[in-house]
C-alpha positions as CSV (number, residue, x, y, z in Angstrom):
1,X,19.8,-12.8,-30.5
2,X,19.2,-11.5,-33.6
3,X,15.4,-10.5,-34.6
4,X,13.7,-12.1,-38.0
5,X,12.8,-9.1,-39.8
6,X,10.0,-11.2,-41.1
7,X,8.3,-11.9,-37.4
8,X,8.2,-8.7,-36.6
9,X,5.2,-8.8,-39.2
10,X,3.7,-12.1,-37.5
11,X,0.0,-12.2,-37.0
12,X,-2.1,-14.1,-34.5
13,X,-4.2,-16.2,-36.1
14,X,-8.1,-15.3,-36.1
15,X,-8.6,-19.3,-34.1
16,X,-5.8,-18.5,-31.9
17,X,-7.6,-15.0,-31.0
18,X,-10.7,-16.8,-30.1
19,X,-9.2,-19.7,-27.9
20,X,-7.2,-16.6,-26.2
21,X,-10.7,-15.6,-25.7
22,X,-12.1,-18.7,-23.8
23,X,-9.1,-19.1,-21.6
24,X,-8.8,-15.8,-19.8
25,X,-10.3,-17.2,-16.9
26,X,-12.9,-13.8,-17.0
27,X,-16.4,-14.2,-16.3
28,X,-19.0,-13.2,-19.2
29,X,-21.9,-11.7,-16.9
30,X,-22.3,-7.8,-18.8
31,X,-25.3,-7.4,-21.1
32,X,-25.6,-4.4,-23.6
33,X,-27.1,-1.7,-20.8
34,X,-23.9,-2.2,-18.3
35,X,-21.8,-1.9,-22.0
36,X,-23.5,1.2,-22.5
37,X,-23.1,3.0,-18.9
38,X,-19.8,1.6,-18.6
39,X,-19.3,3.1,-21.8
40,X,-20.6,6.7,-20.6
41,X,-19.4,6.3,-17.0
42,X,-15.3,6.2,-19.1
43,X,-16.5,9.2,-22.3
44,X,-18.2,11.7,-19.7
45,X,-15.3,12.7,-17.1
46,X,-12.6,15.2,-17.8
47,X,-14.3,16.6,-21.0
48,X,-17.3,18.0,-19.7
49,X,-16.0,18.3,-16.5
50,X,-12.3,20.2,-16.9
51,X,-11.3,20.5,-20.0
52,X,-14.3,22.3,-21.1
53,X,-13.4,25.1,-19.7
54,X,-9.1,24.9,-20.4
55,X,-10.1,24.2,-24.5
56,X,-12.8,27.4,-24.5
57,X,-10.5,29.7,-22.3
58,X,-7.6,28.9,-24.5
59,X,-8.5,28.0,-28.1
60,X,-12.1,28.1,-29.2
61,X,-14.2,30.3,-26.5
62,X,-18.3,29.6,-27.1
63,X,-17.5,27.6,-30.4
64,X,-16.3,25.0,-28.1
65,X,-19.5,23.3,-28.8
66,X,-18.3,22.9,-32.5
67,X,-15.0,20.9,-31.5
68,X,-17.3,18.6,-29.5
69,X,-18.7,18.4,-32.7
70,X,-15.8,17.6,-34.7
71,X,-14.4,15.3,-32.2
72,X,-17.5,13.4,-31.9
73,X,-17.5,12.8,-35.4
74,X,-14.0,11.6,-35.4
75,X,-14.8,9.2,-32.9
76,X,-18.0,7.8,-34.5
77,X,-16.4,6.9,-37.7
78,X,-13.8,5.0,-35.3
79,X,-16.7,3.7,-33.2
80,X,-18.2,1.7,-36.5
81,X,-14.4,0.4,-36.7
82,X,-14.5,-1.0,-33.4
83,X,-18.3,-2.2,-33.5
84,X,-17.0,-4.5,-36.3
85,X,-14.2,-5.7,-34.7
86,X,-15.5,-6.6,-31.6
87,X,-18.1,-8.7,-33.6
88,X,-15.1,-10.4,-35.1
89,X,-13.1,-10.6,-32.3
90,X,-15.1,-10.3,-28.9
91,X,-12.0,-10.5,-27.0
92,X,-9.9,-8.8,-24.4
93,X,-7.6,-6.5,-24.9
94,X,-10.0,-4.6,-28.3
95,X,-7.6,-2.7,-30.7
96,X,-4.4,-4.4,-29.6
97,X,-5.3,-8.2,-30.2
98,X,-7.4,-6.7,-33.3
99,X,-4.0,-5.1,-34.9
100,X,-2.1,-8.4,-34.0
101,X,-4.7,-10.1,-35.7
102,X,-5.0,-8.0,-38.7
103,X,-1.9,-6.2,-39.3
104,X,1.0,-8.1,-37.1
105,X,3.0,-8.4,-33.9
106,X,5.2,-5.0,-34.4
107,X,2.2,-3.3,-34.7
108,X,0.4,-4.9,-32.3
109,X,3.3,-3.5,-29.8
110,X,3.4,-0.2,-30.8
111,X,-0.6,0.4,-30.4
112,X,-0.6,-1.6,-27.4
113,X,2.4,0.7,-25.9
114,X,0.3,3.9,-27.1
115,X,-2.9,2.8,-25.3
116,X,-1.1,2.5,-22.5
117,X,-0.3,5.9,-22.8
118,X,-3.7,6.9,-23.9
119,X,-4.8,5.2,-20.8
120,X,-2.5,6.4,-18.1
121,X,-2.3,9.2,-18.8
122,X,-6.0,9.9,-19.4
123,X,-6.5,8.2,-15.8
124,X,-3.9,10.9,-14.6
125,X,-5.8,13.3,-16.2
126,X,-8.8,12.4,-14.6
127,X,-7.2,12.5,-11.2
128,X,-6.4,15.7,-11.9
129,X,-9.4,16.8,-12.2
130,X,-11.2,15.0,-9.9
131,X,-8.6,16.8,-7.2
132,X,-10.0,20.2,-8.4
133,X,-13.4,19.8,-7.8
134,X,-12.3,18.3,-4.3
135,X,-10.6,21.1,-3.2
136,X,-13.3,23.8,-4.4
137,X,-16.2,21.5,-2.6
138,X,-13.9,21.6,0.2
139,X,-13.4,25.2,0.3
140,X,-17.0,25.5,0.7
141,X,-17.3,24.3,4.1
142,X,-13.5,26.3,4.9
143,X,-11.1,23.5,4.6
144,X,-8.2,24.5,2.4
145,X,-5.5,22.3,1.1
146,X,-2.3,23.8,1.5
147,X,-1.1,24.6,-1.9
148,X,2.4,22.4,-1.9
149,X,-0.5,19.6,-1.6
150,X,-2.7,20.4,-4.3
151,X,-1.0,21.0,-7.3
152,X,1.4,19.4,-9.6
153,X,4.6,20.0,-9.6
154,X,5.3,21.3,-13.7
155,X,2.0,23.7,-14.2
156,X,1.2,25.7,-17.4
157,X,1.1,29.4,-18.1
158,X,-0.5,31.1,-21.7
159,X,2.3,33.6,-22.7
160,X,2.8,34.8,-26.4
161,X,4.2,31.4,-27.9
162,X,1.6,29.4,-26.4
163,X,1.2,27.2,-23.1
164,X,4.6,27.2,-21.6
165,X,5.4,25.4,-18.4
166,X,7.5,26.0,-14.9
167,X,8.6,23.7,-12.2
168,X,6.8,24.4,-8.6
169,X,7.8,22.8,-5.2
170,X,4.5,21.1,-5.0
171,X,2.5,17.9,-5.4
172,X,-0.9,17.0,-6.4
173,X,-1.5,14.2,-3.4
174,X,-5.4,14.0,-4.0
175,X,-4.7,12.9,-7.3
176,X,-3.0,10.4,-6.4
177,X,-4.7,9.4,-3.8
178,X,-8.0,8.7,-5.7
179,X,-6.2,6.6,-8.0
180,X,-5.1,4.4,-5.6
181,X,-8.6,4.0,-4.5
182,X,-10.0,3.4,-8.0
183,X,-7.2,0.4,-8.3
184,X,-8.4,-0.8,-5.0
185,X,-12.3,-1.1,-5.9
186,X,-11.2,-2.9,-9.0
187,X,-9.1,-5.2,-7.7
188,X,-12.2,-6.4,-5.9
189,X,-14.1,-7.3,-9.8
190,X,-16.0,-6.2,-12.4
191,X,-19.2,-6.8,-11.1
192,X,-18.6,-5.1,-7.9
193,X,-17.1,-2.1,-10.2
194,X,-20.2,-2.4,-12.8
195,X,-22.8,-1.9,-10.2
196,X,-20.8,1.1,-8.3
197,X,-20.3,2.4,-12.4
198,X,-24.3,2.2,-12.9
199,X,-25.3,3.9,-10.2
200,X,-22.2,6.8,-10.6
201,X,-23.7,7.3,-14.0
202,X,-27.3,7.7,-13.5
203,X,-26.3,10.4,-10.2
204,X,-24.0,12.4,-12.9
205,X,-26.4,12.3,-15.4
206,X,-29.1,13.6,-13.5
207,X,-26.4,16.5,-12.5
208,X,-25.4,17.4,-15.6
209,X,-29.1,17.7,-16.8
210,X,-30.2,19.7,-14.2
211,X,-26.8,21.9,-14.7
212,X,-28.5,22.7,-18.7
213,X,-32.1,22.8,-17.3
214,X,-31.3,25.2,-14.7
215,X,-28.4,27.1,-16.0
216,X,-30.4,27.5,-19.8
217,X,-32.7,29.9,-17.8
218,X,-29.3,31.9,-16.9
219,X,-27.6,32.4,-20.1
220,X,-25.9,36.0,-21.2
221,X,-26.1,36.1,-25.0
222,X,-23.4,38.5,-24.7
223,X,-20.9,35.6,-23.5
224,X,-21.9,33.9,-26.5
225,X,-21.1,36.8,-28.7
226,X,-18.8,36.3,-30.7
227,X,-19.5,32.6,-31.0
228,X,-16.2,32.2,-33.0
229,X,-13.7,34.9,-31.4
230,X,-11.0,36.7,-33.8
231,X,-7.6,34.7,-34.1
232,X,-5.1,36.2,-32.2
233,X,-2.4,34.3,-33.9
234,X,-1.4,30.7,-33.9
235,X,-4.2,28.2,-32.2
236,X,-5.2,30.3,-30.2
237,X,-9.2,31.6,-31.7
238,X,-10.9,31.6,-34.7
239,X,-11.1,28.4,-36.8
240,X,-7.5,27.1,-36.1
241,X,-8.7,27.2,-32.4
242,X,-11.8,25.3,-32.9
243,X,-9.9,22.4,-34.2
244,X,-7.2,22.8,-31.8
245,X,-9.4,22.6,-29.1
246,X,-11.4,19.7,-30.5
247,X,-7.6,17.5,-30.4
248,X,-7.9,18.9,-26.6
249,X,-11.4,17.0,-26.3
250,X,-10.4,14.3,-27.8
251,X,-9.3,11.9,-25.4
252,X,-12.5,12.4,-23.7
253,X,-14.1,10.1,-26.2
254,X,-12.0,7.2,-25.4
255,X,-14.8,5.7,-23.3
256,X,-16.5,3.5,-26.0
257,X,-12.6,1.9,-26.1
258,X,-13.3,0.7,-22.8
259,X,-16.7,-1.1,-23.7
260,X,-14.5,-3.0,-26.9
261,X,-12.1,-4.0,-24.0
262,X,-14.5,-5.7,-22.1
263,X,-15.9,-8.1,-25.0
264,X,-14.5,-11.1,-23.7
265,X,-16.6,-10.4,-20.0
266,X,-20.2,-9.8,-22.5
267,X,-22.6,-12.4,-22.5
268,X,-23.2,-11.9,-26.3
269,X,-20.5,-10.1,-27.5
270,X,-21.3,-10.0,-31.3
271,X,-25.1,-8.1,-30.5
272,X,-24.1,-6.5,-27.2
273,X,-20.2,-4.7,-27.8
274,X,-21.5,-2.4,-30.6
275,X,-25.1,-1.5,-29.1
276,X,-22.7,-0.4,-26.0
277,X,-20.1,1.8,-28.6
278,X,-22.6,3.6,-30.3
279,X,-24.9,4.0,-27.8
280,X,-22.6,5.7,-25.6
281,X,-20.7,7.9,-27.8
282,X,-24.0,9.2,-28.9
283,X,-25.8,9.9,-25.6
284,X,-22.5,11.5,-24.6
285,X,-22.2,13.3,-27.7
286,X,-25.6,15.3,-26.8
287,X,-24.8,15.9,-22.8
288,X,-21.0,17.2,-23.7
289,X,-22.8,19.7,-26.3
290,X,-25.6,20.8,-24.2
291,X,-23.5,21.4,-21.0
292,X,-20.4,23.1,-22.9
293,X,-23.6,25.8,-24.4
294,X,-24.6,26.5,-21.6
295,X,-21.5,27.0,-19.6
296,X,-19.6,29.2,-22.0
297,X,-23.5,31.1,-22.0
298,X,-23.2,31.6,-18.2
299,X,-19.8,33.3,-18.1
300,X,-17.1,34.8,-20.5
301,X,-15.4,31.9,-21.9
302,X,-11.8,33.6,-20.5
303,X,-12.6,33.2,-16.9
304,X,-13.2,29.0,-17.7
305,X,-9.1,28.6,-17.5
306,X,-9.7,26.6,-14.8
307,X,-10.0,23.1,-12.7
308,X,-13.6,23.2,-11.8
309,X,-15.0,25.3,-14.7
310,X,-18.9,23.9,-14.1
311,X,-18.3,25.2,-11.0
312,X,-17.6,28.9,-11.9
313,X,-20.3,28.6,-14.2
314,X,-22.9,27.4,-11.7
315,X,-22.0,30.3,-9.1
316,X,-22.7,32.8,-11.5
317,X,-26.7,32.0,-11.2
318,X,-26.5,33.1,-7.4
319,X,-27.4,29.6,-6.4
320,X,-25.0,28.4,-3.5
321,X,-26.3,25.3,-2.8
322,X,-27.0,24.4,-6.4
323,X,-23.2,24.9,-7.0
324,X,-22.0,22.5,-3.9
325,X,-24.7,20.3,-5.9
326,X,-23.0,20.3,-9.1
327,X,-19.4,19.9,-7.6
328,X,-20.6,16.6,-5.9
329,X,-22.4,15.5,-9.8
330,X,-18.7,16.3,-10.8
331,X,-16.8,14.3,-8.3
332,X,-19.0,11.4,-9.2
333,X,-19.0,12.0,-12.8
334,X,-14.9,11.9,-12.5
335,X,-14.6,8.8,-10.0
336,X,-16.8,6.9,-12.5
337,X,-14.6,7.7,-15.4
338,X,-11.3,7.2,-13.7
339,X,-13.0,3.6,-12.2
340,X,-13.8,2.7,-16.0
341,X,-10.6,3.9,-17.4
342,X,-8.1,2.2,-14.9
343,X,-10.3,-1.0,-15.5
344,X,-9.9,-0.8,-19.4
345,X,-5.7,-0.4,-18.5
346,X,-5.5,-3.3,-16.5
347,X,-7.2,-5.2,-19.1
348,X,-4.9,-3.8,-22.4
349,X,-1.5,-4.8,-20.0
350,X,-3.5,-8.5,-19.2
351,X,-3.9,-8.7,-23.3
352,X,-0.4,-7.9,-23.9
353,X,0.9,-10.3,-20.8
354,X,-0.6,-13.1,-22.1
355,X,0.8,-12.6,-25.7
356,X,4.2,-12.5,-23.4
357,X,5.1,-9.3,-24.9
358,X,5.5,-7.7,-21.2
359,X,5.9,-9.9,-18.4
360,X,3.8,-12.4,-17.5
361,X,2.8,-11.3,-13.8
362,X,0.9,-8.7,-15.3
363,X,-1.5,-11.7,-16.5
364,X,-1.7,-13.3,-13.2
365,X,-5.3,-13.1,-11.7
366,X,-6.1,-13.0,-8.1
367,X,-7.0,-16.1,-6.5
368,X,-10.1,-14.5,-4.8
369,X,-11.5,-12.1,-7.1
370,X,-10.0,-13.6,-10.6
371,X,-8.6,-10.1,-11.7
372,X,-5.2,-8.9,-13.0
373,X,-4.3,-7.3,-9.4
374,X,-0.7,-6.8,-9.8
375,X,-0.8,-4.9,-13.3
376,X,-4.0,-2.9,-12.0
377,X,-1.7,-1.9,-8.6
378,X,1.5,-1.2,-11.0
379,X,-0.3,1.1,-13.7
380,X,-2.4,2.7,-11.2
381,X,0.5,3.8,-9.3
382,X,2.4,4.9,-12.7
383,X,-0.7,7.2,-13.4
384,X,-0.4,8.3,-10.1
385,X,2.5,10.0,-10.2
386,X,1.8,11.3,-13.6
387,X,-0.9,12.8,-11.9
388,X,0.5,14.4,-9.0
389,X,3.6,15.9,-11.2
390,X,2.3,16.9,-14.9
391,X,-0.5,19.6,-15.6
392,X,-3.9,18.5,-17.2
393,X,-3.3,20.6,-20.0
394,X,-0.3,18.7,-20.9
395,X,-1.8,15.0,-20.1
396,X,-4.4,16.1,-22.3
397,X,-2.7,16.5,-25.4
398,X,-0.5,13.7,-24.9
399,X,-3.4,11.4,-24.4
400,X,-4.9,13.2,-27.6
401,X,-1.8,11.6,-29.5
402,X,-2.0,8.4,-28.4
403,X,-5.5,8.0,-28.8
404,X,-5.6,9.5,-32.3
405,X,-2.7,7.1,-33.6
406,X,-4.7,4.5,-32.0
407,X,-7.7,5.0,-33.7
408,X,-5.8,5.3,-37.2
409,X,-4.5,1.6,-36.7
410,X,-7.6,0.4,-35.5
411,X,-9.5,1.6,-38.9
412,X,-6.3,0.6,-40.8
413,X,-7.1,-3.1,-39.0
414,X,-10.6,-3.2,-40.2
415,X,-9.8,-2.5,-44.1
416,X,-7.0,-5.4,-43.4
417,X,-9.1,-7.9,-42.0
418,X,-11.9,-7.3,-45.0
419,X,-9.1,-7.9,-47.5
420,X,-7.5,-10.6,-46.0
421,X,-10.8,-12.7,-44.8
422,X,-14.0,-10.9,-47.0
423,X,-16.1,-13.9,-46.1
424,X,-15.6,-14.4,-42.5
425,X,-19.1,-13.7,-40.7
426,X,-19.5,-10.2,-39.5
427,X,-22.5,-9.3,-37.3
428,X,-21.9,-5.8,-37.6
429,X,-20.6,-4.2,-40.6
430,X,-19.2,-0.6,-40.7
431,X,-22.0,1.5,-43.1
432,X,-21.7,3.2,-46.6
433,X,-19.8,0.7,-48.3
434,X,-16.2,0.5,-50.2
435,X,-14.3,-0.1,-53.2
436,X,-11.7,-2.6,-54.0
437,X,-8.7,-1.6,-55.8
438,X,-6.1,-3.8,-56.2
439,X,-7.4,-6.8,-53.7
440,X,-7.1,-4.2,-51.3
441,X,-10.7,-3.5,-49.7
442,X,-10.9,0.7,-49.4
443,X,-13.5,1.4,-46.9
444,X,-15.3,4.4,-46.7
445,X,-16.0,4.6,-42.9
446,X,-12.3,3.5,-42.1
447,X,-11.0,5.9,-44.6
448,X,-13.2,9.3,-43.0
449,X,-12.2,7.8,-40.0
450,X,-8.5,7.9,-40.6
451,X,-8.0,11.1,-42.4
452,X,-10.2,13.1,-39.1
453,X,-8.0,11.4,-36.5
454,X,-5.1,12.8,-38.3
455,X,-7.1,16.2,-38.3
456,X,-7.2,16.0,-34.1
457,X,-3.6,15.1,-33.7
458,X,-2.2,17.5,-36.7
459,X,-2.9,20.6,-34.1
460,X,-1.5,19.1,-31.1
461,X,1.9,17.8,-32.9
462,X,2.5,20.5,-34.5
463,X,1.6,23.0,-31.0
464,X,4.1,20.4,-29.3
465,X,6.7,20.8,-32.3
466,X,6.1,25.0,-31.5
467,X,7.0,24.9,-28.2
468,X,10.1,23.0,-28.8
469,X,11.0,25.3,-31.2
470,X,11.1,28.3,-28.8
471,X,13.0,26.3,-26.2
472,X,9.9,24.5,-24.4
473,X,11.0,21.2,-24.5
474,X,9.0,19.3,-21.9
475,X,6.1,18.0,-23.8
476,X,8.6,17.0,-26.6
477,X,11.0,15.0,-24.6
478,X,8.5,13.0,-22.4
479,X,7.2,11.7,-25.6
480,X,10.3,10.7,-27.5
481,X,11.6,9.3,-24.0
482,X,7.7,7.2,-23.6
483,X,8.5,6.1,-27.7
484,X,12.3,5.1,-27.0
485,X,11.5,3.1,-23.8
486,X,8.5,1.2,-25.7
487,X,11.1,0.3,-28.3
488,X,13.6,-0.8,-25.5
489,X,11.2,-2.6,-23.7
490,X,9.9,-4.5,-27.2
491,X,13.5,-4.9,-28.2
492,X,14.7,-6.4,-25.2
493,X,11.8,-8.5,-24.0
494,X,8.4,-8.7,-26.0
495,X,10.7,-9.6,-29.3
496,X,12.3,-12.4,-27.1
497,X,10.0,-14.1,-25.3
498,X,6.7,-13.5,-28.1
499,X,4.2,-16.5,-27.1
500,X,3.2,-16.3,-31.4
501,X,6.9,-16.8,-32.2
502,X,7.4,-19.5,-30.0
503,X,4.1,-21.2,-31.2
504,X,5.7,-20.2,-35.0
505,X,8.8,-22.2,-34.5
C-alpha cells in the first residue's frame, strides 16, 4: 500500500491529545515533591557517578565542572520547553505526543524511535555502571567476579585517533541482571516505585553531600592545576575537550524528561510537571558541580578513566570505611536512576502503542497492577543486552545523540504550537519573550535552546564520523543500523496501522 505523502505530516489534534489523556487507564496520585525526586532520582546516576570520571580522564580534566556547566545550560533552556508543554499537554508519553501534536506523525516517529534510544541505552548505561561500583564494593570484603562475568564484550581503549574499541570473550552479567530487577519492581506500579525512588534519593543525596563536605577538606590544588589542560590534538583537552566532554554529560540530564512523561499520573499537571523540571535540573545542577570539584581536587584527573571514579577519589583521603560508604550512596544513586529511567521507557513505547505506531501489546496493562508489563519486560531486556555487550563510553555518546535531537524537536514543537494556537491557555510560558516574523512565532528560549543542543551533539558526531574515518566503524554502523530499522519498522507497520489515519479517513 502506497503511503500519502501528505499523512506522513498528520497531526493529532490538541482534543484528541487530551481524551488520550483520560483513557490511559493510569492513576493521577504524584504531587509536585514525588515530580521533583523522581526527577533527581532519573538526572543524578551515571553523570556523577561514572562518567565523571571517563569525560575528565579523557577530554576536559578539572574543567569538567565547566561542561556540567554548559550542559546544564543546554538542558534548562529545553527544560522551559518542556514545562510549557506539559502545561499544554499533561499527557503520557511528553515530547513524543507533543511533536505529534505540534509538528505531525512522521515526526512524531522519528523522536519517539530516538527516545527509545535515548532511553535504552541510557538504562544500559546505567547498568553499566551500577555493575562497577558492585564489583569494587565487592572486592572489599574479597569476592571477585571473574572477569569473563564483569565486563562487556566490545570495551574501549584511548590510542592516538581517539577511543577505539576491541571485541573480548566476555559479558557484563550484573548489568544485566539489575535491569531485570528494575523491570520487575516496576511491573509492580508507580506508587510502589515512587516510594522506593524517594527514599533512594534522599540516601544518595545525603552521600554525595557528605562526599563534598568530607572530601573539600582533602583537596590537592595541584590536581586542579591546570584547571583547563593543554590540547593535545583533536577533543582531547583544552576548550575543544570541555565541550566534548559536556556532549559526554549530556545524557545525564535526561531526568526531568522522565517527570514530563509522567504528566498524565500528576494530580495537577499544569502547576505540578514544571515545578518538578526545574526544580530538579537545578538541585542537580549544583550536586553534579560540587561533587565533580571536588573529585578531580582529590586525585589527578588521569587516573578517573574508570567505572567507579568516586570511589578512587574517596580512597585517596585514607578513609576505608568512608569509601565502602560512598560505593553503597553510589549503588543507590544508580538503582534509583535506572528505576526512573526504565519507568520513563515503558511509558514513551505505551504512548507510541496506543497511537498504533508499534504494536499494540506494548499498550496492554496488567490486570493486577494496571502497568504496561509486557513492553516494560521487552525494553528492559533489549537494554539489557546492550548493557552486558557495549562499553559505557560508547552508550554514552550514543544516548548524547539521541537526547540532543530530541530536545531540538521538542523546542521546535513549542515555537509550532505558539504559532499554530497563540491563544490557547498556557499555565507556564517559556521566559524572555519572542518575535514574530512571518506568522511564524520565533522564541527566544526555544531558539538558545536549539542552537546549544546542536553545540553537545556537534562534538560527538563529528568524534563518531573520526573514527569511521580511520577504519573504526562500530559506533557508526550501530547507529545507521538503529536509524534504518526505525524506518523499517515505521514503513512497514506504524504507516499502516496509524490510529490518526484511520480516525482521518
Amino acid at each position: 500500500m502506497a503511503t500519502d505523502p501528505n499523512r506522513l505530516f498528520l497531526r493529532k489534534s490538541l482534543d484528541s491529545v487530551r481524551r488520550d489523556s483520560s483513557e490511559t487507564g493510569l492513576r493521577r496520585h504524584l504531587g509536585p515533591i514525588q515530580l521533583v525526586l523522581l526527577g533527581i532520582g532519573c538526572i543524578i546516576g551515571a553523570g556523577v557517578y561514572v562518567m565523571t570520571g571517563t569525560a575528565a580522564a579523557n577530554y576536559a580534566g578539572p574543567a569538567v565542572v565547566l561542561s556540567f556547566g554548559i550542559a546544564g545550560l543546554a538542558c534548562a533552556f529545553t527544560g522551559l520547553c518542556y514545562a510549557e508543554l506539559s502545561s499544554v499537554l499533561p499527557v503520557s508519553g511528553a515530547s513524543y505526543t507533543y511533536a505529534y501534536a505540534a509538528l505531525g506523525e512522521v515526526f512524531a516517529w522519528a523522536l519517539g524511535w530516538m527516545l527509545m534510544l535515548e532511553f535504552g541505552l541510557a538504562g544500559a548505561a546505567l547498568a553499566v555502571g551500577f555493575s562497577g561500583y558492585l564489583q569494587s564494593l565487592l572486592a572489599d570484603f574479597g569476592i571477585t567476579i571473574p572477569a569473563m562475568l564483569a565486563a562487556p564484550t566490545l570495551q574501549s581503549e584511548m590510542g592516538p585517533d581517539g577511543l577505539m574499541f576491541e571485541a573480548g570473550a566476555s559479558i557484563n552479567l550484573l548489568a544485566l541482571i539489575s535491569l531485570g530487577v528494575a523491570s520487575l519492581i516496576l511491573v509492580r506500579g508507580i506508587a510502589h516505585s515512587a516510594a522506593v525512588n524517594t527514599l533512594l534519593v534522599v540516601i544518595k543525596l545525603g552521600v554525595l553531600l557528605g562526599f563534598v563536605a568530607v572530601g573539600s577538606r582533602h583537596i590537592d590544588t595541584a590536581n586542579l592545576t591546570p584547571f583547563i589542560p593543554a590540547n593535545e590534538g583533536g577533543f582531547r583537552y583544552g576548550v575543544p575537550g570541555i565541550f566534548r566532554a559536556a556532549s559526554v554529560l549530556f545524557f545525564a540530564y535526561l531526568g526531568f524528561e522522565a517527570v514530563a512523561t509522567a504528566a498524565s499520573e500528576a494530580r495537577k499537571p499544569q502547576r505540578d510537571v514544571p515545578i518538578g523540571i526545574l526544580g530538579a535540573l537545578f538541585v542537580s545542577t549544583l550536586v553534579y558541580a560540587a561533587v565533580a570539584f571536588v573529585m578531580t581536587g582529590l586525585v589527578s584527573y588521569r587516573t578517573l578513566n574508570v567505572a567507579d571514579p568516586i570511589a578512587i577519589a574517596v580512597e585517596a583521603i585514607g578513609m576505608p570505611v568512608f569509601a565502602m560508604a560512598i560505593k553503597i550512596g553510589a549503588l543507590t544513586g544508580l538503582g534509583s536512576v535506572l528505576l526512573v529511567n526504565t519507568y520513563g521507557q515503558s511509558r514513551i513505547c505505551l504512548a507510541m502503542a496506543s497511537d498504533r505506531l508499534i504494536p499494540g501489546r506494548f499498550a496492554a496493562l496488567h490486570a493486577r497492577f494496571a502497568t504496561p508489563a509486557f513492553g516494560t519486560f521487552v525494553l528492559a531486556g533489549i537494554s539489557g543486552l546492550a548493557a552486558a555487550l557495549l562499553p559505557i563510553t560508547l552508550l554514552a555518546d550514543l544516548v548524547s545523540i539521541g537526547t540532543a535531537f530530541v530536545f531540538v524537536v521538542v523546542a521546535i514543537s513549542v515555537m509550532w504550537l505558539r504559532t499554530r494556537h497563540p491563544d490557547l491557555p498556557r499555565p507556564f510560558r517559556v521566559p524572555l519573550g519572542g518575535i514574530w516574523v512571518r506568522g511564524i512565532w520565533i522564541g527566544t528560549v526555544p531558539v538558545l535552546a536549539i542552537l546549544l543542543c546542536l553545540t553537545m551533539m556537534g562534538p560527538v558526531l563529528a568524534d563518531i564520523f573520526s573514527k569511521a574515518i580511520h577504519g573504526e566503524w562500530i559506533p557508526m554502523a550501530i547507529l545507521l543500523i538503529y536509524i534504518v530499522i526505525g524506518i523499517l519498522i515505521y514503513a512497514l507497520y506504524g504507516s499502516r496501522h496509524s490510529r490518526a489515519r484511520a480516525e482521518a479517513l
